[in-house]
C-alpha positions in Angstrom: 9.6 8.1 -4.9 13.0 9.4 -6.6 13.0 12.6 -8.2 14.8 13.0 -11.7 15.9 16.0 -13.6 15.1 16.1 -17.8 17.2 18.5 -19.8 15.1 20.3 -22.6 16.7 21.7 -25.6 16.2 25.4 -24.2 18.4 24.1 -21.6 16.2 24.5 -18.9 15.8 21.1 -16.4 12.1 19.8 -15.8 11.8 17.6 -12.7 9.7 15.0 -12.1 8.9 12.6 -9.5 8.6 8.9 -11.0 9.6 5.5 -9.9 10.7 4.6 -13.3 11.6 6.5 -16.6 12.0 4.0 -19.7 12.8 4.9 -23.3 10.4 3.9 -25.8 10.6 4.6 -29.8 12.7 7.8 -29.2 10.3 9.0 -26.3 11.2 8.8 -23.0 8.5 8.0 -20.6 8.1 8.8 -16.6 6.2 6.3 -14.8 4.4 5.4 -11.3 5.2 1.9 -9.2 1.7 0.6 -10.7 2.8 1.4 -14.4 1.0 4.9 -14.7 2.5 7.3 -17.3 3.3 10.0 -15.5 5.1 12.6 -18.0 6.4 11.8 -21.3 8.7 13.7 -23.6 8.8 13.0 -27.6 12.0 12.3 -29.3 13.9 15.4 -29.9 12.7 17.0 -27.2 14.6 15.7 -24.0 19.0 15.4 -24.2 19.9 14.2 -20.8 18.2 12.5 -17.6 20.3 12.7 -14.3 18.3 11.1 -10.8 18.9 13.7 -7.9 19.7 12.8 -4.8 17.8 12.8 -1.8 15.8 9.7 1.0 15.6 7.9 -1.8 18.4 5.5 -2.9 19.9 5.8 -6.3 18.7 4.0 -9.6 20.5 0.6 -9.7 22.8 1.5 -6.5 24.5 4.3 -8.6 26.4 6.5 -5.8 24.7 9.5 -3.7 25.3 12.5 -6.3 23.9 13.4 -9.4 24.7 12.5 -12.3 23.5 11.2 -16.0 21.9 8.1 -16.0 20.3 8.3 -19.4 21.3 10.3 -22.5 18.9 11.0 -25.8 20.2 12.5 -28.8 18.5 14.8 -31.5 17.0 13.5 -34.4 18.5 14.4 -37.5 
């Protein structure tokens, strides 16, 4: 299952293993192969979502390294 890293405001990275993460109203939502909700982080409260690399191959054939594959901006 890949693993993907979620900036937090406080600038600290959560990780969390998911097959797939979606955006949804704002919120961006971690979820299993059989559409489980895994984790899910409100709007506001998530900035960037990078996949890190590991056995598992890269979100949409993106290269071997890690990088941003979803950004989410503040609320004003």
């Amino acid at each position: 299952m890949p693993i993907w890293t979620v900036r937090i405001p406080e600038g600290r990275d959560e990780v969390v293993e998911a097959d797939l993460l979606t955006t949804e109203g704002g919120s961006l939502v971690a979820l299993s192969e059989d559409g489980l909700l895994l984790r899910a982080w409100a709007p506001g409260q998530w900035r960037t979502v990078g996949h890190l690399p590991g056995t598992d191959p890269g979100p949409a054939g993106t290269p071997e390294r890690h990088r941003e594959v979803v950004v989410g901006l503040p609320r004003p």
